[in-house]
Structure formats: C-alpha cells, structure tokens
C-alpha positions as CSV (number, residue, x, y, z in Angstrom):
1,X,76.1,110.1,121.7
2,X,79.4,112.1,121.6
3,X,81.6,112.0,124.5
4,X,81.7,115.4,126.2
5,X,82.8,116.5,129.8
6,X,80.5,117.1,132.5
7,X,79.3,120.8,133.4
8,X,81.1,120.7,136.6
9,X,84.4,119.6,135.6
10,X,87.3,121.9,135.5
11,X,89.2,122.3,132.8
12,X,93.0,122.1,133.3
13,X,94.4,122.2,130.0
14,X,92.7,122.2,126.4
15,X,93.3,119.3,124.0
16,X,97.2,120.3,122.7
17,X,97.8,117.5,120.4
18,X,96.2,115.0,117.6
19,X,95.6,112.1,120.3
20,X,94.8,114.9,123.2
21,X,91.5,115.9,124.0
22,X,91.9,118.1,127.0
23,X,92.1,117.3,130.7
24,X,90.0,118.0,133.6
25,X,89.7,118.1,137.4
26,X,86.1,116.1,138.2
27,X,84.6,117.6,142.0
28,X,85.4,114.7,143.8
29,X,89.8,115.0,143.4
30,X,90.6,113.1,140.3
31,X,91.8,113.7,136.7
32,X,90.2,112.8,133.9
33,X,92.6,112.9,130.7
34,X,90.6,112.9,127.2
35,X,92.5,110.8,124.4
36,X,91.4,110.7,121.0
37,X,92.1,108.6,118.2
38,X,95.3,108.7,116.4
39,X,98.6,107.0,115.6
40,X,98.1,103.2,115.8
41,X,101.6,102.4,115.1
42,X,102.3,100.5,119.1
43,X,106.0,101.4,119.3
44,X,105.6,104.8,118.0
45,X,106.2,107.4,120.2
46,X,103.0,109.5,119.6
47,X,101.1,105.6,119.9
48,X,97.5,107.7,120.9
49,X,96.8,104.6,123.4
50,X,99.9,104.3,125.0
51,X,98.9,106.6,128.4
52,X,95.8,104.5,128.3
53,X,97.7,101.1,128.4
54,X,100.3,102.6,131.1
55,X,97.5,103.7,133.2
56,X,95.6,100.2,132.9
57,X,98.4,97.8,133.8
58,X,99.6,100.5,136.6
59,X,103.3,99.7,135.4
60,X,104.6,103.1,137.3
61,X,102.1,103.3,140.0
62,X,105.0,101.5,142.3
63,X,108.5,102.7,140.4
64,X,111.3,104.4,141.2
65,X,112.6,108.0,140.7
66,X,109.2,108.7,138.8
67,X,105.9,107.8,140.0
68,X,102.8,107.6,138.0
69,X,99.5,108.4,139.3
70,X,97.0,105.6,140.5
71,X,95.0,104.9,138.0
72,X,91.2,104.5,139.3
73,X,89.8,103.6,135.8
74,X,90.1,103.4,132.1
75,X,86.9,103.6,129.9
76,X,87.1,103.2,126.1
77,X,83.9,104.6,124.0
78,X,83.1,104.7,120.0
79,X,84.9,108.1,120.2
80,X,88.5,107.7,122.2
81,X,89.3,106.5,125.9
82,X,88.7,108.4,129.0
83,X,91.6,107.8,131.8
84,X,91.1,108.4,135.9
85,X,93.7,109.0,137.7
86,X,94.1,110.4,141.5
87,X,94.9,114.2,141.3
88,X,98.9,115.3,141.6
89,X,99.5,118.3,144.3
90,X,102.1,120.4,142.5
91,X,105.4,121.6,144.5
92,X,108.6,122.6,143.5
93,X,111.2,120.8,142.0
94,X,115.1,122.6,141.9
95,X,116.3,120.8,137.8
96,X,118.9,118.8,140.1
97,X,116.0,117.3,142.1
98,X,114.5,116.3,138.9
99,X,117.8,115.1,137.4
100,X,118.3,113.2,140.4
101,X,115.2,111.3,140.0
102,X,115.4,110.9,136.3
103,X,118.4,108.8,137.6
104,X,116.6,107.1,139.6
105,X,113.7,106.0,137.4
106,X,116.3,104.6,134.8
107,X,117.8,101.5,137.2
108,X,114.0,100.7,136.8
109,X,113.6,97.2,134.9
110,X,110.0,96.2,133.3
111,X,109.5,93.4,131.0
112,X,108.2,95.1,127.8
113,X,105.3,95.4,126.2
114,X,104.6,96.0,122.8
115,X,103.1,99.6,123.6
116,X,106.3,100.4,124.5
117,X,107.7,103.3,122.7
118,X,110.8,102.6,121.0
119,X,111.6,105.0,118.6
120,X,111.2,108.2,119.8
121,X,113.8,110.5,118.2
122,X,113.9,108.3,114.8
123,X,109.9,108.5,114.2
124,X,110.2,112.8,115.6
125,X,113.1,112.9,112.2
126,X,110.9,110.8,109.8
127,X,107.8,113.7,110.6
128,X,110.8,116.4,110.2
129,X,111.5,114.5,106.9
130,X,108.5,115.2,105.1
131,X,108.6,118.3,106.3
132,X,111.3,120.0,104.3
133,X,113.6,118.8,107.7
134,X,115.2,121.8,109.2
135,X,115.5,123.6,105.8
136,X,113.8,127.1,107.7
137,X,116.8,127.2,109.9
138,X,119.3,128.0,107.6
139,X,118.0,131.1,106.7
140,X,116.7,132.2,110.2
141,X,118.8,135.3,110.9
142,X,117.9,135.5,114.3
143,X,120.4,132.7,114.7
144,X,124.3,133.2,114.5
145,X,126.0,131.9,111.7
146,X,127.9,128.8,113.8
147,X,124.6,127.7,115.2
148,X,123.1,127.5,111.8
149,X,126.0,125.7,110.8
150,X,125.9,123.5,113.5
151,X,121.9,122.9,112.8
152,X,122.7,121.8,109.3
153,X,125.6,119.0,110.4
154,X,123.4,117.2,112.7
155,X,120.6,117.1,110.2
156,X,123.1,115.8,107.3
157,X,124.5,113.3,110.5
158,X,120.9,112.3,111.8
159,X,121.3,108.6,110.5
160,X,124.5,108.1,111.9
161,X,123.4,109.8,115.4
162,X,120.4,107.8,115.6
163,X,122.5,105.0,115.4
164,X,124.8,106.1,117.6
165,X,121.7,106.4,120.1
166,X,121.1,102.8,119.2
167,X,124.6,101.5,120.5
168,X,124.6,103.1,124.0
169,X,122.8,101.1,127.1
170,X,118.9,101.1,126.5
171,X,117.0,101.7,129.5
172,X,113.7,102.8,130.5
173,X,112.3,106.6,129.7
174,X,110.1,108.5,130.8
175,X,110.3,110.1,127.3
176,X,108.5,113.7,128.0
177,X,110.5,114.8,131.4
178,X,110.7,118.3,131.4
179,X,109.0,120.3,134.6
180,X,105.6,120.6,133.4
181,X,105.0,117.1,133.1
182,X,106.9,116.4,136.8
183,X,104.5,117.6,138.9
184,X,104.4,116.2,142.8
185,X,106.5,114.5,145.4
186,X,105.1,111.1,147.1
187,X,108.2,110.2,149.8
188,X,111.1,110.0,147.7
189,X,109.8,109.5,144.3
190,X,108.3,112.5,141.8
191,X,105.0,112.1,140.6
192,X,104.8,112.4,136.9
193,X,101.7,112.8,134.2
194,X,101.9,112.3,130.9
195,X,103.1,109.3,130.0
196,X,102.2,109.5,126.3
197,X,105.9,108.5,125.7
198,X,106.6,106.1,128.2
199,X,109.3,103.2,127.0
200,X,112.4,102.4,125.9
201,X,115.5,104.6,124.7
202,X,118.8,105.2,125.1
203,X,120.9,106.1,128.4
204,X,120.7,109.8,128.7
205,X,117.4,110.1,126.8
206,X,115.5,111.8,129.5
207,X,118.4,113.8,131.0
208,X,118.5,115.5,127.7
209,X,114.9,116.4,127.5
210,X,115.6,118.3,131.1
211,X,118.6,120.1,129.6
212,X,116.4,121.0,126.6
213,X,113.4,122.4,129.2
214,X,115.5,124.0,132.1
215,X,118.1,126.7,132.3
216,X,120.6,124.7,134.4
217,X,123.6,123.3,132.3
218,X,124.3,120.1,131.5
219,X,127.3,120.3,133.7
220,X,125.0,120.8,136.7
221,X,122.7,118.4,135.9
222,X,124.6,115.5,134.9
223,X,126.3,115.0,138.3
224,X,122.6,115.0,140.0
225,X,121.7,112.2,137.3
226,X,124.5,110.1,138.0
227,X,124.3,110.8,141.9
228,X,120.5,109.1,141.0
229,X,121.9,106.7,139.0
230,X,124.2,105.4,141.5
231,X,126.5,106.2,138.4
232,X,125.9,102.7,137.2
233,X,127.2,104.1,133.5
234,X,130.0,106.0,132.8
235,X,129.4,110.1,132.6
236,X,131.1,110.2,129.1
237,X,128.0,107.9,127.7
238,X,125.6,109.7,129.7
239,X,126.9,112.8,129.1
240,X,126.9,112.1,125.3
241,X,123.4,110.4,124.9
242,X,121.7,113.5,126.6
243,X,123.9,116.0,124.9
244,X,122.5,114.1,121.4
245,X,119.1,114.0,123.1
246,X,118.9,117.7,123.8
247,X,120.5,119.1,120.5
248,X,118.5,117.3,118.3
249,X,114.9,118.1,120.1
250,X,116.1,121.2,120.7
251,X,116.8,122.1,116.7
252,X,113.7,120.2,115.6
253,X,111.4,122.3,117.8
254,X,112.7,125.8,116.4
255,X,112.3,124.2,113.0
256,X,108.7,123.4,113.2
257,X,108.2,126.8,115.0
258,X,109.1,128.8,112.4
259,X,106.2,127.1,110.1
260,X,103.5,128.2,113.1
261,X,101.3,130.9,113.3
262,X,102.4,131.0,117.3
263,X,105.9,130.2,117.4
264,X,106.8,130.5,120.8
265,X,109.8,130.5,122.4
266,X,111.6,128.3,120.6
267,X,114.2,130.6,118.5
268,X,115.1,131.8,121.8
269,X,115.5,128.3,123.3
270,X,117.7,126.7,120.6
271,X,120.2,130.2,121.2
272,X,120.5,129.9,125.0
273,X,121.3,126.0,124.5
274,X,123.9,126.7,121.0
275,X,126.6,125.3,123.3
276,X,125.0,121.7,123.4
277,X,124.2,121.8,119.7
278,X,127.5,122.6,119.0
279,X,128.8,119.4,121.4
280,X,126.6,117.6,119.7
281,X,127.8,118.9,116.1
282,X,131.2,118.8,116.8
283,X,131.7,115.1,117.8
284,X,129.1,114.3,115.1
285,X,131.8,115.7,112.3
C-alpha cells in the first residue's frame, strides 16, 4: 500500500523538493518529515537519505551552536523513509544570534561518515552546468550592468573558486542555515531542522548562507561569527569563504529563477547583496 499521512496530521509544509515529501505535525507533539527517493550519490549534497541517517545516529542531538531535534524514530518503507522527531517551538532569532551560533556549531568535531556531504557548492555548479549556467543573467535588465558583469567573472572563475574553497580550513556545516531552517532555542544552543545538507565544507560556508538569507551585512555578521567561533580563524579567511559562499548561491538562485514559472524574490535578492558579488568578483579577477 502507498504510504500516505494520517487524517489527523497537520500539514506544515508541502513536499518542496525531488527527495521532500511534505512534513507534518502528528496530535501527540512530534514531526514527521516525508523523504522520497532520489539522489543516491552519499556525498552529494542533495544525498535524499542524508536527514534520515543524521536523524538515526543522533550526531546533533548533543552539539554545539546548532542543535538537532531528538530523533524518536526512523521507518523506511517500499516507497521512501518516514523521520520522527520532537517538535521545535519557534522564537526569534536577531541574524547576530544566529551568526553567533553558526560559530559556535563549527568548533564542532565528528568523525565522518560517508553520508557526509562534501561537495555542496561544486555538485550546485555541475546542475547550473547543464543548465545553460548563468547564461539568463546576462541579459536580465532588471540588473545593472556591473552586477551582470560581475555575475559573468565568477561563473568564468567557478573552477578556480571552488578550489579556492578547497584550500581554506574544512569544518563542519550545517549547509542550509538561513532563518527558516533555525527555528528554536534549547539553553544556549539553536535548534535547527533540515539537515538535508549536513557535512563538511569550507570555513565560512554557513556564515555565507546567513548573509545570502538576512538583510544584515556581512560586516555585522562576521564579528558575531567570530565572537562564536572564539575567532579560532583569522577574519580575512572567514570573511572570504563566506563572501565566496554567499555570491555564488546568491547568483545561481536568480539564475534558475528566471527559468520558473514562480520566480520569487530572487532578482531582488541578488541586487540588495551586488556588493558581496562584487567582493567576491573582484578578488576572483
């Protein structure tokens, strides 16, 4: 029989994604998250097991910065995996408080497993590579000419930025933090869903996914991170690995936009942050 969700469960959001098959709040507190088969790749970063596996070996349930929900169950059926986890109670976060744990969470050290993502930004350019790359965006005339500009340097630089990304420290990631997915406090730590990402990536990773998803600058958010961090790196390699971070997800996001029939926000997004592209572009050069 095909796996479908009770009557009485609440739905919370709808599947959004290939591996994704919607989420819901059961009547006795917890969450039950839906994932469908997918990606089998183990490192990749859209891997459509990987919030399964974190959830089973309860690898954030007791970390640092970040917080994962407990986990009360994992059950795999002919048609995808169903996880339980306890239910988050949402509050609000100020970016800093979230760049501040995001700090936190990377001093975090686990042995890694092969479900580890590892790639994150280099599988996200392959997709953007059989996709006509960010061809759309050079003749999008909402944008100004600079930021097109810019756009087009860091797609011909993309090798030579990913390996940039390679040579700084590599450190644990979140590797989806923007506010959406950092929901809750538990004592010091926030708690954090949607781990679909989790693994390794360079320093600076996730502070750039917060500068990509906030409206607070990079200049306010990098002294939180290191304040988190204990600034056990220096803020130039921070600095620079989120800058990279942010421009490139950033630009790739209005470039697929522009070939949907909902678009969203994402024009808008890539203008209010032409700044950090242009960091990014003009070190790239």
């Amino acid at each position: 029989m095909y796996w479908e969700p009770d009557s009485d469960w609440t739905a919370l959001t709808a599947g959004t994604g290939v591996s994704n098959g919607g989420v819901w709040l059961t009547p006795d507190g917890l969450v039950a998250k839906r994932l469908l088969p997918g990606v089998e790749r183990a490192d990749h970063y859209a891997y459509w097991r990987r919030q399964a596996e974190v959830a089973a070996h309860g690898v954030v349930e007791r970390s640092v910065g970040l917080r994962g929900p407990r986990c009360v169950k994992v059950e795999s059926d002919p048609d995808g995996v169903t996880v339980w986890s306890a239910a988050v109670s949402e509050v609000s976060f100020e970016p800093a408080e979230l760049a501040l744990a995001l700090g936190r969470f990377g001093l975090n050290e686990f042995e890694p497993a092969e479900w580890f993502a590892r790639r994150i930004l280099r599988d996200r350019l392959a997709g953007d590579e059989r996709d006509a790359g960010w061809a759309r965006l050079v003749l999008e005339d909402r944008l100004p000419a600079g930021l097109r500009r810019d756009c087009g340097v860091l797609w011909e630089r993309r090798d030579e930025l990913m390996d940039e990304l390679d040579r700084l420290p590599q450190q644990v990631v979140h590797g989806d933090a923007h506010p959406v997915n950092l929901l809750g406090r538990e004592g010091d730590e926030v708690m954090a869903v949607d781990w679909e990402q989790f693994g390794i990536g360079p320093l600076g990773f996730d502070l750039g996914y917060l500068v990509a998803s906030t409206e607070a600058a990079i200049d306010v958010l990098l002294p939180a991170y290191q304040s988190g961090s204990r600034s056990s790196w220096p803020d130039d390699a921070v600095r620079r690995g989120a800058v990279l971070t942010a421009a490139i997800t950033v630009v790739a996001r209005a470039a697929w936009s522009l070939g949907q029939v909902e678009p969203g926000d994402h024009i808008e997004r890539l203008c209010r942050l032409a700044q950090v592209v242009e960091e990014a572009a003009r070190q790239a050069l």
